[in-house]
Steps between C-alpha positions, in 0.01 A plus 500: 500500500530702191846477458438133405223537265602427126523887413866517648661168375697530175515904573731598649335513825622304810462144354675574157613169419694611201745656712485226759591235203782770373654491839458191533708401235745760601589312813533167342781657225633647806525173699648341174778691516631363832528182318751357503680712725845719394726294680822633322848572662479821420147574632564350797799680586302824459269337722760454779527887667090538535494192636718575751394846586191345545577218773677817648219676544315245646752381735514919593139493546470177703834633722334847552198323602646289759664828637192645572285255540631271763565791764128594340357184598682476848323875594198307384511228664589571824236741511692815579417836469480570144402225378143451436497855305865344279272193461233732317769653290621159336193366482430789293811497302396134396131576377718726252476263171831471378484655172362809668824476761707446189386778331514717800867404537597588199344839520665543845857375428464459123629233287751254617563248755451748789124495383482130455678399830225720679194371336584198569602572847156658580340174401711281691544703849 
């Protein structure tokens, strides 16, 4: 209760509104400058290879996925040997958040599509 008492506001202290309206008005120049968008030839060209590495890496991810994931969910559900304990390890997998499998991908394989094709494919299997 005493972190709301008048004492802290204006301070510094966890409700310092100063620096609440200062970022505040941060974000709105920021958002400004998408407007209007850079929709030059030039621009867009430049825009062309990332965009296509990335639809690669997502088509990787999603094909990677169905690799091991439909054998995956045949073990599963045909209640083999095996399958309740793989069951446990993908349910686990997907209580990852993904920015914390992203980040642990990156580490792992480091930067690139590898890393992106696998995060992705741990939160699709």
């Amino acid at each position: 209760m005493g972190c709301l008492g008048g004492g802290w506001l204006g301070r510094g202290g966890p409700a310092d509104f100063r620096a609440v309206s200062q970022g505040g008005a941060a974000a709105l120049s920021l958002i400004g400058e998408f407007f209007p968008p850079d929709l030059s030839p030039g621009y867009l060209a430049a825009m062309g290879e990332p965009l296509l590495q990335t639809v690669g890496m997502a088509i990787g991810g999603m094909m990677i996925a169905l690799v091991i994931g439909l054998p995956a969910a045949m073990l599963i559900g045909s209640r083999a040997p095996g399958g309740r304990p793989l069951h446990a390890l993908l349910t686990g997998v997907r209580a990852i958040p993904d920015l914390t499998l992203a980040i642990l991908c990156v580490v792992v394989f480091g930067l690139g599509p590898s890393a992106g094709m696998l995060a992705l494919e741990g939160r699709v299997v």
